[in-house]
N, C-alpha and C positions, 0 to 999 in steps of 0.2 A: 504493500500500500504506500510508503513512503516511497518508493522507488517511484510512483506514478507521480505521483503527487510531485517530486522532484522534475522529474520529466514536461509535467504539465508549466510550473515556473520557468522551468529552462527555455520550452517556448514561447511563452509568452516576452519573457525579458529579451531575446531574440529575434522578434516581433517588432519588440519597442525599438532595440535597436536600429533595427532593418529601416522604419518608417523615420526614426529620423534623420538617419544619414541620407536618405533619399532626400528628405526636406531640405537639409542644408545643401545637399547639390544643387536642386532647383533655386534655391534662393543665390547662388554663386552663378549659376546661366542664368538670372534674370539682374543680378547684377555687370553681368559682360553684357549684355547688350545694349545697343549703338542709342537704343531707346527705349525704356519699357514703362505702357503708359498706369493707368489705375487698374484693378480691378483685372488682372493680368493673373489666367493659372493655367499654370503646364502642370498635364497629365504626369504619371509615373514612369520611367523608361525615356522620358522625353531628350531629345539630344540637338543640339544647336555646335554646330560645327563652323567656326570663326564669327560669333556672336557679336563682335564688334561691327559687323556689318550688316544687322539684322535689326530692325524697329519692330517693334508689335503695338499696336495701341491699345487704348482702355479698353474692358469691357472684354476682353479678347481668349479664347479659351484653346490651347493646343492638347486633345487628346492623348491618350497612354501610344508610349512607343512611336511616339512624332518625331522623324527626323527631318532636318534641316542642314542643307550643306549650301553656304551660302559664297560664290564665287565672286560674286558681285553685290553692292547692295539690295537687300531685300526688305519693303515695306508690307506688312498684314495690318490692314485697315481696324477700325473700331468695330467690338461688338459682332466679330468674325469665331466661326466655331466650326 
C-alpha cells in the first residue's frame, strides 16, 4: 500500500514538474518575440524558430504543437486562432 501511495506522489510531483517547465519555456518564446501583443497563448509543444522575427498580436491563440520557422518576418494578426 505504501508503495502505491508512493508511486501515486511521484506522479503527481512529476506532473507539476513537467507543466511548469513547459510554462517557463513558453513565457521565454513569448519573451523572444519581435512582438507579443495582450492576451497572447501558445499551446503546449508550441515552437517558434528565430522568434525575433515573428509579431503575434493580442487576443491571438497558437494551438498545441504549433511550429513556426520564420525566415523572414512574420506578422499573425489580432484575435487569430
Amino acid at each position: 500500500m505504501a508503495t502505491l501511495f508512493g508511486q501515486r506522489y511521484l506522479d503527481k510531483v512529476l506532473l507539476w514538474l513537467f507543466d511548469n517547465a513547459e510554462r517557463a519555456r513558453l513565457r521565454r518564446v513569448k519573451a523572444c518575440l519581435k512582438y507579443c501583443g495582450n492576451g497572447v497563448s501558445l499551446g503546449k509543444g508550441c515552437e517558434v524558430f528565430r522568434p525575433s522575427l515573428v509579431s503575434i498580436g493580442s487576443g491571438t491563440h497558437l494551438g498545441d504543437c504549433c511550429f513556426i520557422r520564420a525566415s523572414a518576418e512574420i506578422s499573425i494578426g489580432e484575435n487569430c486562432q
